[in-house]
N, C-alpha and C positions, 0 to 999 in steps of 0.2 A: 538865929533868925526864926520867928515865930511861922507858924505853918496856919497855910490860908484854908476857910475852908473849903475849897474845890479841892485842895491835897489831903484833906483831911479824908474827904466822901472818897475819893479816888484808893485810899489805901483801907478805908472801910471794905470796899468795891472787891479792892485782890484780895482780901480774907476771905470774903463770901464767896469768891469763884472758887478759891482753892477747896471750899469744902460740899459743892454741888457741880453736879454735871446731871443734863439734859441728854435722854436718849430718847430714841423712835418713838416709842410706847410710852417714856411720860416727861415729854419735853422740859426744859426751861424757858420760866414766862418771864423774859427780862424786861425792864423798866427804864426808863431814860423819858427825863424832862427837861424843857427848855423855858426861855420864859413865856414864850407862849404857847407852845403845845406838849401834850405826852405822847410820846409814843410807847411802845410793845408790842412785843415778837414771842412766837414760840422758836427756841431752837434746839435743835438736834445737833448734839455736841461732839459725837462720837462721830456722825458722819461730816459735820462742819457743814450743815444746810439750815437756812430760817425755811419753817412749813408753811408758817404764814405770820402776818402782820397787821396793823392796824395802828391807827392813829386817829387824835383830836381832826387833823388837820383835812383826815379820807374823810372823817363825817363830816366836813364842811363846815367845822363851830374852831372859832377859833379864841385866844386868851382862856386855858382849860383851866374850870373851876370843878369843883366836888361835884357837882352836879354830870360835867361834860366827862372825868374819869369815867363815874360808875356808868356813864354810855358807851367808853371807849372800849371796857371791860365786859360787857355784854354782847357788841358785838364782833369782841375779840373770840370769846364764849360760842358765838355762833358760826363764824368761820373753825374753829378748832373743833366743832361738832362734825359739821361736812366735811373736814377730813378726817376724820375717826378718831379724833384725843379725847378722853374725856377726864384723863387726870397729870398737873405739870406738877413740875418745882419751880417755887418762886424765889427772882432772882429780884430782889429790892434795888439793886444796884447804887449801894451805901446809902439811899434816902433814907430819914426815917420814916417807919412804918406808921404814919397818921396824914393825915390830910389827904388830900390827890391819893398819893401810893396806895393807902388803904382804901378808896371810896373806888380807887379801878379794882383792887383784888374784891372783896365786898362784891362788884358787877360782876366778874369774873364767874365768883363763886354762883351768884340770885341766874345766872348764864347757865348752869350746868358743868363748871370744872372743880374738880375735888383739889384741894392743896394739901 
């Protein structure tokens, strides 16, 4: 039976958890899209808490293109400032690293967080 790819991204997904974790001081900035919005979260993995969050859908814009990421990423960036992050690990969550994924980290990054 050929494997779809949601099973594909999904076992991409449990590689990349197994080899990052998120603490206090320099969270995980996971990733998840839908077909119309992105979302991402900082989390803190040791104590099982998200610090904060943000999404396409808080800014009010929704059908997220390149454009609306790298504003999702910004003001992910400024939430994660007010509360005192200023550097994660990025948790791509099996996308690949171009389009959307990259134009939110790219905002992330123009935001003031280190990767």
């Amino acid at each position: 039976m050929a494997i779809t790819k949601e099973q594909r991204r999904l076992r991409i997904r449990r590689g990349i958890r197994n080899k990052i974790t998120g603490t206090a001081e320099r969270p995980r900035l996971s990733v998840f899209k839908s077909n119309k919005c992105i979302y991402v979260q900082l989390i803190d993995d040791v104590n099982g808490h998200t610090l904060t969050a943000t999404s396409s859908a808080e800014i009010g814009k929704a059908n997220a293109n390149i454009e609306i990421s790298k504003e999702v990423g910004k003001k992910l960036a400024e939430k994660a400032a007010s509360s005192g992050v200023s550097s994660v690990v990025f948790d791509r969550g099996g996308y690949p690293y171009h389009g959307k994924v990259k134009a939110l980290a790219d905002g992330a990054r123009e935001g003031g967080l280190k990767f």
